[in-house]
C-alpha positions in Angstrom: -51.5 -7.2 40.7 -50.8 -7.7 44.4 -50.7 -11.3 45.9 -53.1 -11.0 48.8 -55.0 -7.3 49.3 -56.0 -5.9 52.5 -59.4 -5.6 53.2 -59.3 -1.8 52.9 -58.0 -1.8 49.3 -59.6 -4.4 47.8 -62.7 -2.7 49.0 -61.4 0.5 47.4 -60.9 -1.2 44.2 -64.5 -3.0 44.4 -65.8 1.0 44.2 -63.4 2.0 41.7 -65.3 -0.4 39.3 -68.8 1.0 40.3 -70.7 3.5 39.2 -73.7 5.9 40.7 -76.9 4.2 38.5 -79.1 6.3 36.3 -82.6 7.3 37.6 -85.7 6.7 37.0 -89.4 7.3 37.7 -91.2 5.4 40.4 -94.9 5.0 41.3 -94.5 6.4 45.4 -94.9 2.5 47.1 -91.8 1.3 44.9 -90.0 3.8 46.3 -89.4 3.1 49.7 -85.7 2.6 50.6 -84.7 3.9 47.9 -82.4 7.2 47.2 -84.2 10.1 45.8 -82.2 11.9 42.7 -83.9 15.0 43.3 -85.4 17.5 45.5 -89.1 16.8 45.9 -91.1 20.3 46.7 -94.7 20.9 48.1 -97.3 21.8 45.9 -99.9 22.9 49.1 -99.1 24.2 52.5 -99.5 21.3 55.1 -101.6 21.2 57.0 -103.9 22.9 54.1 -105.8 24.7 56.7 -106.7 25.6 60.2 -107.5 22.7 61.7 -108.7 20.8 64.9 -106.4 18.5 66.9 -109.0 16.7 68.5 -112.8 16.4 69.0 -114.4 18.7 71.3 -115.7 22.9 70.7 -114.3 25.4 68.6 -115.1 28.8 70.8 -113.3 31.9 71.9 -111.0 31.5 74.4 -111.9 34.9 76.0 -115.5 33.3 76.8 -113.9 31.1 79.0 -112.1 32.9 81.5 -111.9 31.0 85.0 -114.1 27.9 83.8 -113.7 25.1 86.1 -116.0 22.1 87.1 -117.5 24.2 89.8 -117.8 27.2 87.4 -118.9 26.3 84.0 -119.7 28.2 81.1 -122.7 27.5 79.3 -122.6 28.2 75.1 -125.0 28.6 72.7 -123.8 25.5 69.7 -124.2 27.0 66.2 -122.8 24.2 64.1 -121.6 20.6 64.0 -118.5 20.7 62.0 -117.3 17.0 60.4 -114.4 16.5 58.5 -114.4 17.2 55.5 -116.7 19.6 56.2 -116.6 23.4 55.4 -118.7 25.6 57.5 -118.9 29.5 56.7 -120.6 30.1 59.9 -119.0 32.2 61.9 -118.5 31.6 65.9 -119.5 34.7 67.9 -118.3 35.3 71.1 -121.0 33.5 73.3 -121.0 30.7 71.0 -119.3 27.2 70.2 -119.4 25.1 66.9 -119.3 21.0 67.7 -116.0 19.8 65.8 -114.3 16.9 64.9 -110.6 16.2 64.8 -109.4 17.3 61.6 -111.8 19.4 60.8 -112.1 22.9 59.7 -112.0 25.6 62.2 -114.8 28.0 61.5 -114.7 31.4 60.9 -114.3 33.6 64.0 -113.3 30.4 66.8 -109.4 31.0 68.0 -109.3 27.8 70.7 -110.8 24.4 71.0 -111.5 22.3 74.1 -111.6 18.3 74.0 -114.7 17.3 74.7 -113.9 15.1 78.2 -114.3 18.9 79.6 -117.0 19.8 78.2 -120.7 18.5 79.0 -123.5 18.7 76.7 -126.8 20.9 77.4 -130.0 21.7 75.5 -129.8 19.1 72.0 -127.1 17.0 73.6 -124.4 19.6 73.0 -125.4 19.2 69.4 -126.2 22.3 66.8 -128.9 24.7 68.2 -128.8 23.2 71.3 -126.3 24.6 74.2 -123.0 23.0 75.9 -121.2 23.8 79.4 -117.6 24.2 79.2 -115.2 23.4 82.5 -112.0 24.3 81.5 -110.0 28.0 80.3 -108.1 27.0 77.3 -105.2 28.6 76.4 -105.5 30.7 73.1 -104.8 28.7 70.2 -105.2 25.4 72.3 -105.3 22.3 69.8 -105.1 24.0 66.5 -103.5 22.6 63.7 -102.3 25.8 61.8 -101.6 26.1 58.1 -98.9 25.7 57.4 -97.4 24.2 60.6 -95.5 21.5 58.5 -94.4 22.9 55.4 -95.2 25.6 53.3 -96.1 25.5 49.3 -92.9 25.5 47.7 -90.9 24.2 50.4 -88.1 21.0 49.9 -90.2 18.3 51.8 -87.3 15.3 51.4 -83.7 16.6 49.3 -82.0 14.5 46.6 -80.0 12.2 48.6 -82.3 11.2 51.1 -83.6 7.8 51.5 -87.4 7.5 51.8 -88.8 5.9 54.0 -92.4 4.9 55.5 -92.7 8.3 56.8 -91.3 9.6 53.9 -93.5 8.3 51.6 -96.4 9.6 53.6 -94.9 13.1 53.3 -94.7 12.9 49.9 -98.0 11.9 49.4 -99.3 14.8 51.3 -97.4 16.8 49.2 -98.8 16.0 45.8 -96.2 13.4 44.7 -97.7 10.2 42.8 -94.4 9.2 41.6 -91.0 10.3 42.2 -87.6 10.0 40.9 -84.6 7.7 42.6 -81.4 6.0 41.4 -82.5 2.5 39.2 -82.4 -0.2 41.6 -78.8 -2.7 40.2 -79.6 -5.8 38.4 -77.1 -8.5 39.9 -76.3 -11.6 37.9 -76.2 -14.7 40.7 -73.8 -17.5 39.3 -73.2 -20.7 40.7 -70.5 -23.3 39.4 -69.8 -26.3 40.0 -70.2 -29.8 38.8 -71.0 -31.1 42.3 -74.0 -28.6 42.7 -77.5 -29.9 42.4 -81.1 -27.9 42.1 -82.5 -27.7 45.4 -85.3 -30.0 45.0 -83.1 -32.5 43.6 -81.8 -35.3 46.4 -78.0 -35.2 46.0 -76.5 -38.2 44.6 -72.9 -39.3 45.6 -70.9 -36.2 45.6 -73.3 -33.7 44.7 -74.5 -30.7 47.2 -77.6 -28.6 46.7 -77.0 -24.7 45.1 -77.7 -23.5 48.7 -75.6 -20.2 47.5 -77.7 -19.4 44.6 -80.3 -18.4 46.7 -78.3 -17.2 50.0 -76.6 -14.7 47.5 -79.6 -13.7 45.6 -81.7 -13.0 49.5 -78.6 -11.2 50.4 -79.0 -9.0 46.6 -82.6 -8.2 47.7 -81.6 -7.0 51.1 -79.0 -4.5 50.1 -81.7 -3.6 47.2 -81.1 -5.0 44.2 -82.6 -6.9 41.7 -81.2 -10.8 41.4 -80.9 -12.6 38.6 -80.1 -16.4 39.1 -79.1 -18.3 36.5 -78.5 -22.2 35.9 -75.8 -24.0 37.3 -72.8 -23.6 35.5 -70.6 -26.8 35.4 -67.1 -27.0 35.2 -66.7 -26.0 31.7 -64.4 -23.5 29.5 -67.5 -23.1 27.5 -70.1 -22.8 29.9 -68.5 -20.3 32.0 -67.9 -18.1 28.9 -71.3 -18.2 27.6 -72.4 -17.5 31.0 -70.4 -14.6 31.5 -71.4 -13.0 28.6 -74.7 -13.1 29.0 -74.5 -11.7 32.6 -72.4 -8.7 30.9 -75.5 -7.9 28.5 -78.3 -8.1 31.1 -76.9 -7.1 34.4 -75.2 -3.9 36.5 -72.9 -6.1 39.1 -72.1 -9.9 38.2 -72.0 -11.9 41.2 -70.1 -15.8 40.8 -69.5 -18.5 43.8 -67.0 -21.1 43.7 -64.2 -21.7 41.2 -61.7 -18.9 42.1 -59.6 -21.5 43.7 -56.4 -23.3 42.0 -58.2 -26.4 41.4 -57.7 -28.0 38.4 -61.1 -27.5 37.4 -61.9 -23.8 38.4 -62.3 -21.9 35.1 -64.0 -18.8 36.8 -60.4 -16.7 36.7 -59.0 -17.8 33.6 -62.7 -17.2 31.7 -62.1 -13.6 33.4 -58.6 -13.0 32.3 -59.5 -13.9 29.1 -63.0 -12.2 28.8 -62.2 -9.1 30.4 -60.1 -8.2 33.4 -58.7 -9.7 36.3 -57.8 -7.0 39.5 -57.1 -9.6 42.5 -58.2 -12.9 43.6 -57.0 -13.1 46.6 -57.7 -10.9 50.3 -55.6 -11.0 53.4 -59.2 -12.4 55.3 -60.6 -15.6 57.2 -63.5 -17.1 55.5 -63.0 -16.7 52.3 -59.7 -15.7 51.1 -59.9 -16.3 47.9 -62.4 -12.9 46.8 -62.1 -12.2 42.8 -62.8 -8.4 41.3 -62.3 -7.8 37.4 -65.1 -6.6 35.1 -66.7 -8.5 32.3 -67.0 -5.9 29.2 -67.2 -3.1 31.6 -69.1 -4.9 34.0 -68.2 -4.8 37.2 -67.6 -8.6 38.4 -67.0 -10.4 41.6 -66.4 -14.0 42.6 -66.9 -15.5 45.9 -65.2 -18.1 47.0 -68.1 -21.7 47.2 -68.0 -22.4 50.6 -71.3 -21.1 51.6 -70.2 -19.0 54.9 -66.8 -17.5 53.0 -69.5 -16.8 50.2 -72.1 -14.8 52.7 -69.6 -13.3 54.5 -67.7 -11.6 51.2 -70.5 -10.6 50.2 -71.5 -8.7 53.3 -68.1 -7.1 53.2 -67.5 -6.5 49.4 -70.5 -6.6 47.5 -73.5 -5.1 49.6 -71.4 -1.8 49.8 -70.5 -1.8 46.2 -74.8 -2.3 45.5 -75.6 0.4 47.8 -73.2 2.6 46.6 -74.4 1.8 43.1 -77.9 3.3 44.2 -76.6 6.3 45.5 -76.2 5.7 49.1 -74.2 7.1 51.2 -74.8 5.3 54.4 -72.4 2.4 53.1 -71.6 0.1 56.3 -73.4 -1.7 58.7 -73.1 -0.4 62.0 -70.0 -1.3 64.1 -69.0 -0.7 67.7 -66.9 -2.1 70.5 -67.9 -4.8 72.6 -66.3 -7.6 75.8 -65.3 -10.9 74.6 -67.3 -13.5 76.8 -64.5 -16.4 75.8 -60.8 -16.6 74.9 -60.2 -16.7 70.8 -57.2 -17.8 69.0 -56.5 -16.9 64.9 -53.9 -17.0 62.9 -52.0 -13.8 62.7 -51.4 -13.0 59.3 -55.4 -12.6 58.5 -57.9 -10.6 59.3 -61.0 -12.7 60.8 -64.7 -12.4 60.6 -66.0 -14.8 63.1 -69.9 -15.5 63.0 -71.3 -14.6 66.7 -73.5 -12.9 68.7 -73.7 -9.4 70.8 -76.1 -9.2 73.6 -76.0 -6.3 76.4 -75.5 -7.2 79.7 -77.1 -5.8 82.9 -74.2 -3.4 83.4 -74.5 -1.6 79.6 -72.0 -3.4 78.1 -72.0 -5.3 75.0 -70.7 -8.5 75.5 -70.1 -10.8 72.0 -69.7 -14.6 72.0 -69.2 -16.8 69.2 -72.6 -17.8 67.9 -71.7 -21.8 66.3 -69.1 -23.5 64.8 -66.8 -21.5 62.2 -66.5 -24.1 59.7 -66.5 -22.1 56.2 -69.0 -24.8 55.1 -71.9 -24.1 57.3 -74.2 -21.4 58.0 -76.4 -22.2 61.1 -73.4 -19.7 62.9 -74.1 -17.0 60.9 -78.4 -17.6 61.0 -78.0 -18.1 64.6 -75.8 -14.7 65.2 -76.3 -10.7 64.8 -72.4 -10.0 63.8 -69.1 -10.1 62.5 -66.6 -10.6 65.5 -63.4 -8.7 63.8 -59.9 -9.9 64.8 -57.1 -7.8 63.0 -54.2 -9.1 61.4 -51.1 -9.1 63.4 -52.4 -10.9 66.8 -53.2 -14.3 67.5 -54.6 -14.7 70.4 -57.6 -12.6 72.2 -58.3 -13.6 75.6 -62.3 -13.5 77.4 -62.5 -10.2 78.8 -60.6 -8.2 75.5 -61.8 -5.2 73.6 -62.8 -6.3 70.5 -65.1 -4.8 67.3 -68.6 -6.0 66.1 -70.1 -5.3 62.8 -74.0 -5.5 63.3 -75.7 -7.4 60.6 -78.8 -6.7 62.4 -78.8 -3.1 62.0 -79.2 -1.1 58.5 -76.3 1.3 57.4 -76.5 4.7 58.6 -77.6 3.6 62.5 -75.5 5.3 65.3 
């Protein structure tokens, strides 16, 4: 077991331990953003039948040669034609039947004008009466064919594909009440410490709230999963180990924050070694170098450091990935993409950095980042207050305003270019 791993590998390693999740069967609302397992296929041709694209006439086109507001053509109106509706009547030439978008074109009509060029004669342009028409349509003109969309049989969204809004509205149209995806992973959220508190509880002397608890568990429901947060677990041999196992039994992923230091009293690594397997603890990274992967009885495990902005940002760079892989994404990082430094920036060189800030475009095009707050690993108002991860690499120390540097945007979703 290495010392300190680079970012790269220990994220390698994080994958290593995960797995693809089973499927199963969804009613269609649960399953937006998530990855379908397999091919979904029409059962009808969409749309199901000719159709109008908007309200107006359903005529022959040929009837209207040279029709103009100074030359209108006057039709005799055989039917009024709702949606819904089915109307067996057949258009002759000569004639017109009223129509509504969506509706059924009748029998015989190959063209439909809207009805701002149109203006109504005998019956108010309804059926029997008469309407004058003051524009030549092309043939065809705002018809919906059958078919136009897909075709019966066709793959409407392929295994793979995440469904979204759109998506689900396809699927609908295309007969699918349910539909199968990858199982969504259960995450156990652990928090130790003997200084942590409930969050309605005032802190006494000493104590802090179990702020991470719930940052972790928002940041599980944003990359899709399911949390479950458990008690506080204090500072205990015991504890921790009757902890552990119970996150093995009911959860996919096992998420811990705090004790994977060296204190004296952090049992989160020792309770690992002993319980199942320890791969690193440490990563060459600023917050949060201290980043734990083993697996608790095949369960893939990971322990965040406690401070709560080493905690969110190890998360964004380890876990989140290693959830959406778990679903059967493919799309596995947040967007990232060049951008000016507005102020000079010094680091340590031996780590890389993920600084909390903020990427705005200026008004020449160009992304310009600044730090967004202080970069204290104990506070979060930089990272609620920013958009991105400001990466420094290892090696360099010192980046003056003006430098090319990378941004990882933690306000776009994976897959954006």
């Amino acid at each position: 077991m290495s010392n300190v791993m680079s970012v790269e590998e220990a994220r390698e390693r994080v994958f290593a331990r995960c797995r693809v999740l089973e499927t199963e069967e969804v009613p269609l609302l649960e399953s937006l953003g998530r990855v379908l397992a397999h091919d979904a296929v029409s059962d009808i041709d969409v749309a199901p039948f000719d159709n109008s694209a908007m309200d107006g006439y359903a005529l022959h086109a040929a009837d209207l040669a040279g029709a103009s507001p100074d030359a209108p053509v006057t039709l005799d109106v055989v039917s009024h034609i709702g949606a819904g509706d089915h109307s067996e009547l057949e258009v002759a030439p000569g004639q017109a039947a009223r129509i509504m978008t969506g509706a059924a074109m009748p029998p015989g009509a190959d063209s439909v004008v809207m009805v701002e060029f149109t203006e109504a004669g005998e019956a108010d342009g309804g059926a029997g009466g008469t309407v004058r028409i003051m524009r030549e349509p092309m043939l065809g003109e705002h018809i919906r064919r059958r078919g136009e969309e897909v075709v019966a049989g066709d793959v409407v969204l392929a295994k793979g594909e995440v469904i979204g809004a759109a998506g689900v509205g396809l699927l609908a149209s295309t007969g699918h009440a349910s539909v199968t995806v990858h199982r969504r992973p259960r995450v156990a959220v652990i928090s130790t410490g003997d200084e942590l508190v409930e969050v309605a509880e005032l802190p006494g002397p000493g104590k802090i709230r179990n702020s991470n608890s719930y940052s972790i568990a928002a940041q599980v429901i944003a990359a899709g999963g399911v949390p479950l947060r458990y008690p506080i677990v204090g500072d205990d041999l015991d504890a921790t180990r009757e902890a552990f196992t119970r996150a093995a039994a009911e959860s996919d992923f096992i998420v811990t924050s705090g004790g994977v230091s060296v204190g004296d009293f952090d049992y989160v690594k020792p309770v690992l070694e002993e319980m199942g397997e320890l791969e690193f603890c440490k990563v060459a990274m600023r917050p949060g170098n201290p980043q734990t992967l083993g697996s608790v009885e095949g369960v893939p495990f990971f322990g965040l450091p406690g401070n709560p902005t080493s905690t969110y940002v190890g998360f964004e760079i380890f876990v989140r990935p290693a959830l959406r892989y778990m679903q059967g994404h493919t799309a596995l990082d947040r967007p990232r993409h060049p951008a000016r430094l507005a102020h000079d920036v010094k680091k340590k060189q031996d780590r890389r950095y993920f600084l909390r800030a903020r990427v705005t475009r200026t008004g020449d095009g160009v992304y310009e980042v600044a730090l967004s707050g202080s970069q204290s690993s104990a506070l979060l108002t930089a990272a609620h207050r920013g958009n991105c991860l400001l990466v420094l690499p290892e090696g360099e120390g010192s980046f003056a305003a003006g430098s090319d540097v990378q941004v990882v945007r933690l306000d776009m979703e994976e897959g954006i270019e």
